[in-house]
N, C-alpha and C positions, 0 to 999 in steps of 0.2 A: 438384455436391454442395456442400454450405454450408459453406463454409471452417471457421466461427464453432461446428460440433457439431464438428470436432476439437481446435481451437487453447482453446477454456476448458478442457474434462475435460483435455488433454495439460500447458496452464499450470499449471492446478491442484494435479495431482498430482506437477506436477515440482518448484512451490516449496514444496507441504508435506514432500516429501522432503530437499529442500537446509535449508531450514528447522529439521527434526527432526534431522538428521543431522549438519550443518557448523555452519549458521550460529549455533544455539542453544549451541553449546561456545564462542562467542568473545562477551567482553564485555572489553571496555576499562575501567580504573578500577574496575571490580568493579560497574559501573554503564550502562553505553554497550553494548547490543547491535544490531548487524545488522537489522533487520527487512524483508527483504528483499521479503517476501510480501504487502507493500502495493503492491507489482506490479503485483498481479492486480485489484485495484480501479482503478486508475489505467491501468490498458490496457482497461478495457471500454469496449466499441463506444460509442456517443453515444446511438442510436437504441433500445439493449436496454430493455425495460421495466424502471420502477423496482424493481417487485418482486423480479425475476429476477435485481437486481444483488443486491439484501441477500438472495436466499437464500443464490447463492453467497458470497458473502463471508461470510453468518452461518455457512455449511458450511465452508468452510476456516478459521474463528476458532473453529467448535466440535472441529475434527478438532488444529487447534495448542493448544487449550488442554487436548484430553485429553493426550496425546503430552507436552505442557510442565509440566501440573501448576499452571494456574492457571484455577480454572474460571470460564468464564464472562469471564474478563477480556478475551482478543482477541473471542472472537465480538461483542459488543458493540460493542469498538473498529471492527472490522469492518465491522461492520450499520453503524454512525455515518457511517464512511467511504465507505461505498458510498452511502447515503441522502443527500451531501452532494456526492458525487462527480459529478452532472448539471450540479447549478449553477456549481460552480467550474468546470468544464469550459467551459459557459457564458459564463463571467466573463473568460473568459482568452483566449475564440476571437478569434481577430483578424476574422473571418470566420465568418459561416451554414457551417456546414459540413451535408456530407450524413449520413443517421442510419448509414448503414454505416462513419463513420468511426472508427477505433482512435487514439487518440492518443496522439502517438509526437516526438519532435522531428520527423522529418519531413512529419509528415503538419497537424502544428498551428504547426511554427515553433520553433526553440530556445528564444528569451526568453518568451512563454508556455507552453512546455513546462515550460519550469525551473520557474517562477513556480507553476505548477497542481501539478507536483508540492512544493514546496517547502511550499506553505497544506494540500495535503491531507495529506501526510506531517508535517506539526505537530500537523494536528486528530488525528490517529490517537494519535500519541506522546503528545499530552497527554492523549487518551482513555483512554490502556493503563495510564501511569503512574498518574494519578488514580484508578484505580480498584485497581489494583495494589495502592499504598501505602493507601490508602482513609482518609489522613491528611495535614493540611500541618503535623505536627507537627518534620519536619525538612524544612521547603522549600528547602536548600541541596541535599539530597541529590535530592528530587522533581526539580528544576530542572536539575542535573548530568544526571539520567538521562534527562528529555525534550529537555533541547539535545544532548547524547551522539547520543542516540540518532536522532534527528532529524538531524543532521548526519552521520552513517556510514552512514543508510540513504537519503536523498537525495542523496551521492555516490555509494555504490551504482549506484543507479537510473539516474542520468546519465551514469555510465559504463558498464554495460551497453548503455540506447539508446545510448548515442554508436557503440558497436564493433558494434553491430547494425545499423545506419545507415549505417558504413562499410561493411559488409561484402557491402548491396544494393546 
């Protein structure tokens, strides 16, 4: 059986739940939240068609932005993310890798692990905020919320893989 028809529907549904339910009650500064659900872009296979990545991710940006009350703002961020998520992947392999690979620190390396997350999770935040505020009329505050937020959910993210990592 194909690993890959349980592990998307089962991610999916587990981070728009943490998502909707935990993560969207904690902001920092009144500005800094969690975005923990760029996950699921950043763990797709190598080899998935490009299409198939921005559907899902336009389906989990259109399902958090009903649930969150910002329409249209993650799906886009989303779609973005996933449409750019080849090439960084790309960009950052140390190595051809094969198309069935997940990228994970252990599977691609810590320091380009870090690194792919760190550029894709910037492209997202500064896609979400800019569109969010849909003004750079107070760019202290825009900038507060994309470094905020970019750096809590890039922690996030490397600390989940790290205890995941540990724990195979």
């Amino acid at each position: 059986m194909n690993y890959e028809l349980i592990r998307l529907p089962l991610l999916f549904v587990t981070l728009l739940a943490l998502q909707v339910f935990v993560l969207n009650h904690f902001q920092l500064f009144g500005c800094a939240m969690p975005m923990f659900y760029i996950y699921f872009v950043i763990t797709m296979k190598k080899g998935m068609a490009k299409w198939a990545k921005m559907i899902w991710a336009f389906s989990l940006g259109l399902l958090l932005d009903t649930f969150s009350n910002t329409p249209g703002v993650t799906a886009a961020a989303m779609t973005l993310a996933a449409m750019t998520q080849p090439y960084l992947l790309d960009l950052f392999m140390i190595r051809e890798g094969e198309d069935d690979l997940i990228p994970s620190m252990s599977t691609i390396g810590t320091k380009p692990f870090i690194n792919y997350t760190l550029v894709l999770v910037t492209i997202f935040c500064t896609t979400y905020y800019t569109l969010e505020m849909f003004s750079f009329v107070n760019i202290l505050q825009w900038l507060a919320c994309v470094i905020g937020s970019s750096i809590i959910t890039i922690l996030l993210i490397l600390a989940f893989d790290s205890l995941k990592r540990k724990k195979n």
